[in-house]
N, C-alpha and C positions, 0 to 999 in steps of 0.2 A: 398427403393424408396418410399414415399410419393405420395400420392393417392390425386386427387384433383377432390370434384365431384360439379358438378351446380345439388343444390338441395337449398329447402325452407329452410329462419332461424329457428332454434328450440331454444326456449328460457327456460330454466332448470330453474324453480320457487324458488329451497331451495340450494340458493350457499350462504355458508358464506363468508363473509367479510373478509379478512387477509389480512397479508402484503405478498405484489407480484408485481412487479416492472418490468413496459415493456416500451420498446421505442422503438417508431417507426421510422425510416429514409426510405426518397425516393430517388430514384436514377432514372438518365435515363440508360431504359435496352436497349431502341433502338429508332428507328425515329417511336412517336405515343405512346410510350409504357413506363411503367415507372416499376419500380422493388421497389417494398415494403421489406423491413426486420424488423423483428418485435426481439429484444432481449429480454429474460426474465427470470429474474433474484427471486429466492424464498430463501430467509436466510435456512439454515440448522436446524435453533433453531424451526423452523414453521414446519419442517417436522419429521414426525416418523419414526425412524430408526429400524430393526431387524437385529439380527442375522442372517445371509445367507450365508451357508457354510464357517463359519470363520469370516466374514465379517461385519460390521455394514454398513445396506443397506437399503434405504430411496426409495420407486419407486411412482414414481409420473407420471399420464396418462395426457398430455396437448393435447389442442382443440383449434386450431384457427379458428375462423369462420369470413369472411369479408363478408358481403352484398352492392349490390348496390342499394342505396337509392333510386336509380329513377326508377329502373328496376325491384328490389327486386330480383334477381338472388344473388345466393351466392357460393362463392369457402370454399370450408373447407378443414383444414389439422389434422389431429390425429393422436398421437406416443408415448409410451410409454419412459421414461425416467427415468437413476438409478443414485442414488445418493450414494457415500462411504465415509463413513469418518476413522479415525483413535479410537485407545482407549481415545487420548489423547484428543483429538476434542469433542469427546463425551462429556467434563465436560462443553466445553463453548460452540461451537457453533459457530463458528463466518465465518466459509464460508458461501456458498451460492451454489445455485444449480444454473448453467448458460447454456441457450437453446438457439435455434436460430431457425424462420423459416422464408420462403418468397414468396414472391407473383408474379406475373407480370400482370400488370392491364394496361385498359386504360383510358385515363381523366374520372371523373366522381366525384361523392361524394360518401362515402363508410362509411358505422359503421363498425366498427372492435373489436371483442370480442374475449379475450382468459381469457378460463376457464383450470384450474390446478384440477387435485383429487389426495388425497394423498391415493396409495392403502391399508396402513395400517389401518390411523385413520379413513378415509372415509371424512378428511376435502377436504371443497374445494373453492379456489380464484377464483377471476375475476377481469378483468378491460377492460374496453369497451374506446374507442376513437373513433371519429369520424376523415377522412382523407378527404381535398378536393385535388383533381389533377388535374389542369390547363388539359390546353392543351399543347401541345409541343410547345415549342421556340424555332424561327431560330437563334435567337441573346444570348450573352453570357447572362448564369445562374448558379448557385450552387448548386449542390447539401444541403443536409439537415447534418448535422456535427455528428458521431458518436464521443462521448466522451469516452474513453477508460480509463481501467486501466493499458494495455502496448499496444505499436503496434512494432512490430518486420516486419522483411523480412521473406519470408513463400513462399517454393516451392514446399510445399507438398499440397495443395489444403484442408487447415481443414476444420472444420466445423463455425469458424468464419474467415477464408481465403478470403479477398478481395483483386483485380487485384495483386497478387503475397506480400500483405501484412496480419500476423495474426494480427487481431484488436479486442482482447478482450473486450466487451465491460461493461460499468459500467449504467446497466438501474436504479438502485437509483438513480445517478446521483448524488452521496453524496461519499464527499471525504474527509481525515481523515489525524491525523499524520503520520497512518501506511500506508496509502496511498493517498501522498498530492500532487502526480504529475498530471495532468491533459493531456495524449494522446488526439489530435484531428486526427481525417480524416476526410476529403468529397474531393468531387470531381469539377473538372470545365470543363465547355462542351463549343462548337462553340466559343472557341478565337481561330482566325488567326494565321498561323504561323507568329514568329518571332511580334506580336503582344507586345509591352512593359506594364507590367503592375505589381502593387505591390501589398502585403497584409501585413495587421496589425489586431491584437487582442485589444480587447478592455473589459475588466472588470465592470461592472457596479452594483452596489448594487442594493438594493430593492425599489430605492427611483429613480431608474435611473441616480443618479451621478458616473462619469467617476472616480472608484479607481485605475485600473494599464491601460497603454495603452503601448504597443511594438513601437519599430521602426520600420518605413517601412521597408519593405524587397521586392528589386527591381529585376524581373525577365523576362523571352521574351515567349513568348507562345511555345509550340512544334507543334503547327500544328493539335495536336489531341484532341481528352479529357483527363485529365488527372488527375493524384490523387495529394491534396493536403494535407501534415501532419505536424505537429509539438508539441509543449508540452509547458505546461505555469504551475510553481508552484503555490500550493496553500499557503504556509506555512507563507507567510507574511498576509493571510488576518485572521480577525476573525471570530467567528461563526458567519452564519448567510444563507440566499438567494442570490444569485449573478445570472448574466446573462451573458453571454460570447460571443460576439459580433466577426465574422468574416468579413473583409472588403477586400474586390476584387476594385480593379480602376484603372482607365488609362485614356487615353486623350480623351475618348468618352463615357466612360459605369463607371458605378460603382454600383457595387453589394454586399449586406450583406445578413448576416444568423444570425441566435441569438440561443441562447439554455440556458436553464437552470442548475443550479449544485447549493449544496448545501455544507458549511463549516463548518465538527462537529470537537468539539473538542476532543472527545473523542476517543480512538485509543482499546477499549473494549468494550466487554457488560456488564463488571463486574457493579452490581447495587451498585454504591458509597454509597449511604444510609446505607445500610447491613455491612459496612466495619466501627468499631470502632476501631480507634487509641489509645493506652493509649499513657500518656503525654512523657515517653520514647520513643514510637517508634518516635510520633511527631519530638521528638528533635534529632532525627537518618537517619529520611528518605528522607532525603533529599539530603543525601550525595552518591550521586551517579555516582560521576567524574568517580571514578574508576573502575567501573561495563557498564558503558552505552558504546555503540555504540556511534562512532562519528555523524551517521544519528539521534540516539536516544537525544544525548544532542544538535545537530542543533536544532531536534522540539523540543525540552524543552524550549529551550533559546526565542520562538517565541511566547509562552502562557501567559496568562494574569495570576492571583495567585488562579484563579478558575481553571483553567484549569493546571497547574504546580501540582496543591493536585489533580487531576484526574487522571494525567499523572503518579504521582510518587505511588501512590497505584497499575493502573494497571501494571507499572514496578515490582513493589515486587511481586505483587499476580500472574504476569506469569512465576516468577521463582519459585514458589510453587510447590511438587511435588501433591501436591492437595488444584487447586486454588479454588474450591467450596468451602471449610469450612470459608474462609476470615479470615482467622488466622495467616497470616503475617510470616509464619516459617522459610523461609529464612532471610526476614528483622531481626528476632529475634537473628537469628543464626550469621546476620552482625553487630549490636551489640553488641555479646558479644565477636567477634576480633576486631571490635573497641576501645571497651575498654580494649583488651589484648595489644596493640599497645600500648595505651594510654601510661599501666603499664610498658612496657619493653624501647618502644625505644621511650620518651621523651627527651627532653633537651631544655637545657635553658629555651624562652620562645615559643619555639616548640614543639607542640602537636605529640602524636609517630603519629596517622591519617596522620599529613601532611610532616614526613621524609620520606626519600627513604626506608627504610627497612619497614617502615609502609603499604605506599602506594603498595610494590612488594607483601606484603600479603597478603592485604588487596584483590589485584585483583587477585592473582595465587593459598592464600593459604599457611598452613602451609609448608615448604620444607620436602625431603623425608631427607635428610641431611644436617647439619649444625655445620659450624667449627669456631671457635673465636679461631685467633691467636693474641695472646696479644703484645703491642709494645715491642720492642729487639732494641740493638745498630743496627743505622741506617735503619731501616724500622719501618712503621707504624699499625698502629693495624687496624684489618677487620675480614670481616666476609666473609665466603665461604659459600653459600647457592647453592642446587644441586636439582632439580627436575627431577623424571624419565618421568615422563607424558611429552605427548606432543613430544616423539622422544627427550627428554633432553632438561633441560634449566638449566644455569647457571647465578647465580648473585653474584658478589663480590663487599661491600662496606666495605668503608676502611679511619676511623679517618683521612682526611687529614690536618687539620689544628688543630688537636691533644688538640681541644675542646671538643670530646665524641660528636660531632655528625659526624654520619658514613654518606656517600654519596655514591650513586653508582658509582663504578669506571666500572666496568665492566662488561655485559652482552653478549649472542649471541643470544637474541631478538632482533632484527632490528629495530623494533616498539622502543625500548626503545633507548633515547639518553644516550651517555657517552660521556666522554669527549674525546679530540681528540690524547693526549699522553700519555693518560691511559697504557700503555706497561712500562712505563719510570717508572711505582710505583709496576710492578709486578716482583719481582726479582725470582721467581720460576718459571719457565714457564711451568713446569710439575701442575703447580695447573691448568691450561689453562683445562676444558676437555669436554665442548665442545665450537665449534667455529663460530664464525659470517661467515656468506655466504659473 
């Protein structure tokens, strides 16, 4: 339970500066009264980690102190907070520590200060905002828009659990290829039941001109207050500031909201400077069809050729089993079965890379087994490839058109196409060993 006392502001004279990232949203808590939550978010790379029973364990003491400006009366809340990472996290860094606390205040103007100390290093943030809160409204209003990085359904009451939704939220407000979706909530208070009215998003650059704008979306009140959500991608804009515009209307009121967010292009914190290419890997790494996630080649396909060399470095260096050295040891290692393809299954003016026996290797690896039965009266020449990993995979390519290029005829990957009378060329059905679902 959180302790909240009316005492004087105390102002701590030697807080350093870091990155520490809060956002404030207001909410109406009741008739006169409004509910502050303040989210805040510290990267993992900012805090110091120790061993703790097994554990790498970061503990950081946060201080929220709100003063009222006119009155000087002030609420404060303090609470210690642990951070864990994994072995693997340790090299980069790239979560974040996420807290949450809140207030219930009444109209007024208010400074609002939260101070972080990290209990190891003894560093410590801050960042101070000032809040003004009207007075209460009888007539329709908005809530302030929490920008998230997921918002789920949540019966469990967490600790960022709002009216029966979890809304994690993203207080950077910086959003990436690794996370390019944009979660909103807020809320809408005093519309009338059965009251007709729409909402649209609206994108705007740094400069205020309109980049993306949604279609209305036409709905009737329920009578009460209630929550509004939805999601807008980032992936088609480029780096830079944007402002994201929420619009409420109807045949008497129209009401917005604005918020900020930020579009990096970068999906790491690997420092690109530190990463030198020799002119081989250049001319290798880029070839990533058959490695990449279908989400991982959508954001490729959306980057400018600054951002595709940011993208395709920290692709390699997170399949590293140690991405600190920036030594590329995978890319290296895909390389040299690139050029093993090249050697074995070329033909004509086809590279081994871009045939089917190339390509199944290229993404699965050498096989645990492998059988070349040469052509015979009346059947064709192939190849049985047999993988025990994975609960069994099978791939069989097979000279059809008795050119010497082999094509896959048939697999029981799913994911992989064959063709569709593939049985009509298998005359042993005992080679069949394992089967497509």
């Amino acid at each position: 339970m959180k302790n909240f006392l009316i005492l004087s502001m105390m102002f701590l004279s030697l807080i350093v500066n870091a990155e520490i990232f809060t956002d404030v949203t207001v909410f109406k808590a009741q008739k006169d009264l409004y509910q502050l939550i303040c989210d805040i978010e510290i990267p993992s790379a900012g805090i110091t980690y120790k061993n703790v029973d097994g554990k790498l364990t970061g503990l950081v003491n946060i201080r929220a102190l709100l003063r009222n400006m006119e009155t000087n009366q002030s609420v404060n809340d303090e609470w210690n907070t642990k951070s864990l990472i994994s072995k693997s996290e340790e090299i980069n860094r790239h979560m974040s520590l996420l807290d949450r606390t809140s207030f219930v205040l009444s109209p007024g103007k208010y400074e609002f200060t939260v101070i972080a100390h990290d209990s190891f290093s003894m560093k410590e943030w801050s960042k101070v905002d000032t809040i003004v809160l009207d007075s209460m409204k009888e007539t329709p209003f908005l809530s302030s828009p929490i920008i998230a990085f997921t918002i789920t359904k949540d019966s469990l009451n967490g600790k960022f659990t709002k009216n029966g939704y979890a809304v994690v939220p993203n207080p950077s407000d910086r959003f990436t290829l690794s996370n390019p979706i944009i979660y909103i909530y807020n809320e809408v208070y005093n519309l009338e039941k059965d009251t007709p009215y729409s909402v649209d998003y609206e994108i705007l650059n740094d400069a205020d001109s309109s980049i993306l704008k949604t279609e209305p979306v036409k709905k009737t009140a329920p009578g009460f207050d209630f929550v509004n959500t939805n999601l807008i991608s980032t992936l088609a804009l480029k780096e830079g500031k944007y402002k994201l515009r929420i619009h409420f209307y109807g045949d008497f009121f129209s009401l917005t909201k604005e918020t900020s967010f930020e579009k990096a292009l970068s999906v790491a914190t690997t420092d690109i400077s530190n990463v030198n290419l020799s002119d081989e890997q250049m001319k290798y790494y880029g070839l990533i069809d058959y490695l990449a996630s279908e989400k991982e080649l959508s954001q490729y396909s959306q980057l400018d050729s600054k951002g595709k060399h940011n993208f395709l470095i920290n692709f390699w260096l997170r399949r590293d089993d140690s991405p600190n050295n920036n030594k590329m040891e995978v890319l290296d290692d895909f390389i040299k079965n690139v050029k093993f393809v090249n050697s074995q299954y070329s033909s004509g003016h086809e590279d081994g890379y871009k045939s089917d026996r190339g390509r199944i290797f290229l993404k699965y690896g050498s096989p645990d087994e492998s059988m070349v039965i040469p052509m015979s009266e009346g059947a064709k020449s192939y190849e049985n490839w047999i993988y025990y990993r994975n609960s069994g995979m099978q791939f069989i390519f097979m000279d059809i058109k008795g050119f010497g290029k082999y094509e896959l005829l048939y697999t029981n990957i799913d994911s992989e196409d064959i063709p569709a009378n593939w049985g009509n060329y298998i005359q042993d059905e005992n080679m069949i060993q394992f089967y497509r679902n």
